[in-house]
ROKOLVEX-616902 format. One record per residue: residue number from 1; residue in one letter; x, y, z of N, C-alpha, C in turn. Coordinates in Angstrom, 1 decimal. Layout:
// ROKOLVEX-616902
(NUM, "A", (X, Y, Z), (X, Y, Z), (X, Y, Z))
...
END
This chain:
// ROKOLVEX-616902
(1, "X", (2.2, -5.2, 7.0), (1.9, -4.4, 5.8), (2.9, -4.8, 4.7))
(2, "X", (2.7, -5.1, 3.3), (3.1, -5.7, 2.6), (3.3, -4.4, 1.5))
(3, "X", (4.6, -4.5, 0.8), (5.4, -3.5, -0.6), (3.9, -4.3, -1.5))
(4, "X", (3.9, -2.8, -2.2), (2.7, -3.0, -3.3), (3.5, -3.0, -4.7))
(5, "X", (2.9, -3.4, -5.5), (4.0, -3.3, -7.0), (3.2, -2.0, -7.7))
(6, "X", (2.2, -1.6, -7.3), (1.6, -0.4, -7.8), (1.1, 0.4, -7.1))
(7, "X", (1.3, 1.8, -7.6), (1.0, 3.3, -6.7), (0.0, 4.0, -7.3))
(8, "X", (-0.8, 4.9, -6.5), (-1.3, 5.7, -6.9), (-0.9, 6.6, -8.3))
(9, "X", (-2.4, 6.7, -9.3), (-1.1, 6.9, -10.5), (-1.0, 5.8, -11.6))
(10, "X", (-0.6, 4.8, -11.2), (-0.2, 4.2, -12.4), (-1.4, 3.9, -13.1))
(11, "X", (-0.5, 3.6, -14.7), (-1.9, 2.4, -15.4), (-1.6, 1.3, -15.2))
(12, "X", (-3.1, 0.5, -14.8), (-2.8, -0.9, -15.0), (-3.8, -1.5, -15.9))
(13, "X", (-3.5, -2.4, -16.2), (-4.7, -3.7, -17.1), (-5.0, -4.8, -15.7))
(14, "X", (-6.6, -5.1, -16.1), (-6.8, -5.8, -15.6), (-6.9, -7.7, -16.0))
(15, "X", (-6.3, -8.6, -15.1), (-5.5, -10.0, -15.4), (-7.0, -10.8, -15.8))
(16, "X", (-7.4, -10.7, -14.5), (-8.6, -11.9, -14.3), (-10.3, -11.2, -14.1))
(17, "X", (-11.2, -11.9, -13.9), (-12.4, -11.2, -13.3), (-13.5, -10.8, -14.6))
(18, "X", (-14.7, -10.1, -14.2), (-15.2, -9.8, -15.2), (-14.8, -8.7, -15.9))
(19, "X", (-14.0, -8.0, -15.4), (-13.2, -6.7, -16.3), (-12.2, -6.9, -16.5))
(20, "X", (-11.9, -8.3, -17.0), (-10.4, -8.8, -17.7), (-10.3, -7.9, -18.8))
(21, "X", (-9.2, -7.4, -19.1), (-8.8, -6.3, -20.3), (-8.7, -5.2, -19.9))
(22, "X", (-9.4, -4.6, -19.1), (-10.0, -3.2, -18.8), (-8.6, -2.7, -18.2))
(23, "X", (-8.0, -1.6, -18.7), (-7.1, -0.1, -18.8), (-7.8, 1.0, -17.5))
(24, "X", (-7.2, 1.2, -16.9), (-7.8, 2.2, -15.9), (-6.4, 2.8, -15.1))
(25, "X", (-6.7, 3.8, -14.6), (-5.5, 4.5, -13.6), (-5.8, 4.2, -12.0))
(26, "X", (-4.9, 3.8, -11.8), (-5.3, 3.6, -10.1), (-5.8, 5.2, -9.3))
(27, "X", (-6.5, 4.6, -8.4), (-7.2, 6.3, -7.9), (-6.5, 5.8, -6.2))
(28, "X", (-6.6, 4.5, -5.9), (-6.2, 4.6, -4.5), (-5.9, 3.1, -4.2))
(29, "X", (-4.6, 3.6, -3.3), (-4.1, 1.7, -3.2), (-4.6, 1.7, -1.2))
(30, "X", (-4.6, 0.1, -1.1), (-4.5, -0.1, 0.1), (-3.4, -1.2, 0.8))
(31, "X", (-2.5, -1.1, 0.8), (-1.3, -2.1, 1.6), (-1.6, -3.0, 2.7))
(32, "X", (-2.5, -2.9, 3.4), (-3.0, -3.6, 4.6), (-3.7, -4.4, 4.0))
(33, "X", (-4.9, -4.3, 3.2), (-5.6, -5.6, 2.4), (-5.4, -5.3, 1.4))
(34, "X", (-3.9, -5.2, 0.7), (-3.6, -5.4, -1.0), (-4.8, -5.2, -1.8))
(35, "X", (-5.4, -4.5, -1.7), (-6.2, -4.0, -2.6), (-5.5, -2.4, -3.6))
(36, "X", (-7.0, -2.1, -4.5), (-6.6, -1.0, -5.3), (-8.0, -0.6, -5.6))
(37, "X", (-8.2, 0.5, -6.3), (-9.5, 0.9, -6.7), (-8.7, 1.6, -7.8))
(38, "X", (-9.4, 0.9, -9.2), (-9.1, 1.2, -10.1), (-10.5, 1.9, -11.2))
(39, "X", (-9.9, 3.3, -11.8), (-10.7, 3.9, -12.7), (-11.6, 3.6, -13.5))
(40, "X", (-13.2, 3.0, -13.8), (-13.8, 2.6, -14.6), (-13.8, 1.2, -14.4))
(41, "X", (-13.2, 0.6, -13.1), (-12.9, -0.9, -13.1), (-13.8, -1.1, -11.8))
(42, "X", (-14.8, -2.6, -11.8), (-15.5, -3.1, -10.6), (-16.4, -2.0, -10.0))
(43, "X", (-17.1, -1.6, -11.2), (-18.2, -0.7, -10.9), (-19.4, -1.0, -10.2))
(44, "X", (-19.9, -1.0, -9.1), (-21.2, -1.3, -8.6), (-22.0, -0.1, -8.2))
(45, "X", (-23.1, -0.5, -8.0), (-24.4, 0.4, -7.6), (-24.7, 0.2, -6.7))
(46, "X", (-24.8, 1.9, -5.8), (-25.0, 1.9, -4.4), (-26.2, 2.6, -4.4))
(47, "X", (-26.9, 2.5, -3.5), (-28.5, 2.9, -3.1), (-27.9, 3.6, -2.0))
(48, "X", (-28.3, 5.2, -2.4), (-28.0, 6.2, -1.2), (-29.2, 7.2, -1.3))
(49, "X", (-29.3, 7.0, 0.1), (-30.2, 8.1, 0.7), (-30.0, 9.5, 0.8))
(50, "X", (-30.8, 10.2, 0.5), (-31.1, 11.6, 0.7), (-30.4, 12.4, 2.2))
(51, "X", (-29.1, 12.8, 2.7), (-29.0, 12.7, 4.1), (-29.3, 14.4, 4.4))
(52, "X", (-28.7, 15.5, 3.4), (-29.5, 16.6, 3.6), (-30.7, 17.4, 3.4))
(53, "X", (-31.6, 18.2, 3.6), (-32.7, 18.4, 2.9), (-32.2, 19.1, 2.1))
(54, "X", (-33.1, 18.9, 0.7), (-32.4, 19.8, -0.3), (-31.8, 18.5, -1.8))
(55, "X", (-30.8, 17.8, -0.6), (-29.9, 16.7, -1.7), (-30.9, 15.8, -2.1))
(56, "X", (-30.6, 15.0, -3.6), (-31.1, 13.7, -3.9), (-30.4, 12.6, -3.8))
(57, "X", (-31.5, 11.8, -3.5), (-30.9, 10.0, -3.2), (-30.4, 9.8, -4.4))
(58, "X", (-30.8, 8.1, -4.4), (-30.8, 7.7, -5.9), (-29.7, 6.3, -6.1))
(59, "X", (-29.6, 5.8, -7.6), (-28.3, 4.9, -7.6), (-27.7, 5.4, -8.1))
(60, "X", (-26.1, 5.5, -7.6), (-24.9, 6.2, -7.8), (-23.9, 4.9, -7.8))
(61, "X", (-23.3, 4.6, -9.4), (-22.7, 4.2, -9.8), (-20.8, 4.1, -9.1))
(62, "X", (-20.5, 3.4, -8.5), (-19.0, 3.2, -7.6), (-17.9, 2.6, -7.9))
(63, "X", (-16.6, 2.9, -7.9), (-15.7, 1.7, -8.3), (-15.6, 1.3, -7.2))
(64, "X", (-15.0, 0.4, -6.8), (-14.9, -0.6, -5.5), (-13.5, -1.5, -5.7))
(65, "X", (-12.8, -1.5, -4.6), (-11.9, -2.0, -4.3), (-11.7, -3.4, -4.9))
(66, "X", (-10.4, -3.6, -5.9), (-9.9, -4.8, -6.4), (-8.7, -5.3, -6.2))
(67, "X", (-8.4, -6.9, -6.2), (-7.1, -7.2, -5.5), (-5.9, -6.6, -6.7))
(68, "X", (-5.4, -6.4, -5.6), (-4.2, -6.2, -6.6), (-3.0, -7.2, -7.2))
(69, "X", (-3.4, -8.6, -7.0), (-2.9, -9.5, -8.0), (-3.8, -9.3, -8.9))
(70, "X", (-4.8, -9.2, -9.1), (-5.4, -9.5, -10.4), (-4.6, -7.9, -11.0))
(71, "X", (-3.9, -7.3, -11.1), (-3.2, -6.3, -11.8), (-2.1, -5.8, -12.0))
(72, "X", (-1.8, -5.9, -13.0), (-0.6, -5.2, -14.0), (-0.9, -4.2, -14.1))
(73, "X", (0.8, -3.7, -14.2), (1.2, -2.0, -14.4), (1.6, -2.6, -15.9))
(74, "X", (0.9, -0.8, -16.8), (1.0, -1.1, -18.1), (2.1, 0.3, -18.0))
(75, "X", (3.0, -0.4, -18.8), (4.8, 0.4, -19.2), (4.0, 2.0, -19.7))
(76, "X", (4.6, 3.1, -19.9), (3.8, 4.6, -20.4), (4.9, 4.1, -21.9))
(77, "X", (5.8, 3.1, -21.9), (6.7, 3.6, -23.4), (6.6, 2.4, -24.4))
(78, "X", (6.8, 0.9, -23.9), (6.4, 0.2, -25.2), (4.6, 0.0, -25.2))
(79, "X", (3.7, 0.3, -23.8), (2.4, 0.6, -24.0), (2.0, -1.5, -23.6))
(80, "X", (3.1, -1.9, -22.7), (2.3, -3.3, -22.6), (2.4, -3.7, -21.0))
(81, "X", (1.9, -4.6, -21.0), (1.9, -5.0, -19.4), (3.2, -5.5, -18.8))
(82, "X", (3.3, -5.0, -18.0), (5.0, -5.3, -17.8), (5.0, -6.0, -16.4))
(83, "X", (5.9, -6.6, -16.0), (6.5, -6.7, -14.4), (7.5, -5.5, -14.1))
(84, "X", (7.2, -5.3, -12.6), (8.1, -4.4, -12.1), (9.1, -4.2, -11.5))
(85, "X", (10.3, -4.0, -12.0), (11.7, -4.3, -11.2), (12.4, -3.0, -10.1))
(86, "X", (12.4, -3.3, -9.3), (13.6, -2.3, -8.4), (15.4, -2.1, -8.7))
(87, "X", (15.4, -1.2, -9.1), (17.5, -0.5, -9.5), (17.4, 0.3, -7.9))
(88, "X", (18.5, 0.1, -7.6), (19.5, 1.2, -6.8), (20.8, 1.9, -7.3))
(89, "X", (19.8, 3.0, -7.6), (20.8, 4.4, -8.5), (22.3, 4.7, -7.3))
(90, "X", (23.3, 5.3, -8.5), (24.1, 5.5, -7.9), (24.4, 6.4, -6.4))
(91, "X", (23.1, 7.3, -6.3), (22.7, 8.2, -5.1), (22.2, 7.4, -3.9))
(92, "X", (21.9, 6.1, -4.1), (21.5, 5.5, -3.5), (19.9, 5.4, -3.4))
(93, "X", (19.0, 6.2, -3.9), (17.4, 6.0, -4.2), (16.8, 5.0, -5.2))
(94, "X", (15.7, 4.5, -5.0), (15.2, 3.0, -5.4), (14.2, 3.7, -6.3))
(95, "X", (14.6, 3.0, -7.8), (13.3, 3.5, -8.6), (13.2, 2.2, -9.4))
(96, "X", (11.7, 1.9, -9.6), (10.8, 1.2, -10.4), (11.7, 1.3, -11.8))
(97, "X", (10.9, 0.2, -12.5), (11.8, 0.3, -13.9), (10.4, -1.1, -14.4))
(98, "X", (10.2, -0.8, -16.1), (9.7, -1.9, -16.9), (11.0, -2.8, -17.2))
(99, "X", (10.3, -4.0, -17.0), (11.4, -5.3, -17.1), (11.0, -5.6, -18.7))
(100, "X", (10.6, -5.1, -19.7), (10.6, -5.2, -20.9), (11.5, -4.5, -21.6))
(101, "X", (10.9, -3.1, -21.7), (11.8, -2.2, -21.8), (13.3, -1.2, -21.4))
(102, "X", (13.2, -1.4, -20.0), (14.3, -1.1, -19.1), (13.6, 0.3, -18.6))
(103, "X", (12.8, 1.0, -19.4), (12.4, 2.4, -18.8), (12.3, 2.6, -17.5))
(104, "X", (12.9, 3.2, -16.6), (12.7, 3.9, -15.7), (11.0, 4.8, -15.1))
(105, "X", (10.5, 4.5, -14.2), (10.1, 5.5, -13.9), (9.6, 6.7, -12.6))
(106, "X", (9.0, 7.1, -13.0), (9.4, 8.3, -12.3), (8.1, 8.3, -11.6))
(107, "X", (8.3, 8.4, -9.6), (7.1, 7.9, -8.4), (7.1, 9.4, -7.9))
END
């Protein structure tokens, strides 16, 4: 299992792909296949069937899991895509920080 550089939560922009540009919040990371599923990002259409009586089928629009090299964490303070660095505070706990700005933040 491999350290992810983004958590549940953050914003990121997207690097590469057909949703190069695209701003979204991560909804769910996966560590085992480095992936992410990001907000409004790698949208596809699923054909789902009707499984109760009562409910409707139909096509229901999905985000779908994307790698997570293709993504940057975007800083909440100068608002750009940043790299992500690790401090060890004087208490000894490890916090994220933008390598542009220096901001700290908060997991």
């Amino acid at each position: 299992m491999s350290k992810m550089h983004i958590k549940k939560g953050d914003t990121v922009v997207v690097l590469s792909g057909k949703d190069k540009g695209k701003k979204g919040k991560v909804l769910a990371v996966f560590p085992k296949t480095s992936k992410a599923i990001v907000e409004g990002v790698n949208v596809a259409s699923k054909h789902q069937k009707p499984r109760r009586q009562g409910e409707e089928g139909g096509i229901i629009k999905q985000e779908i899991a994307i790698n997570a090299c293709k993504l940057m964490h975007v800083c909440s303070k100068c608002n750009e895509a940043t790299r992500i660095g690790r401090k060890v505070l004087d208490d000894g706990s490890i916090v994220r920080y933008c390598k542009k700005c220096n901001e700290l933040f908060a997991d």
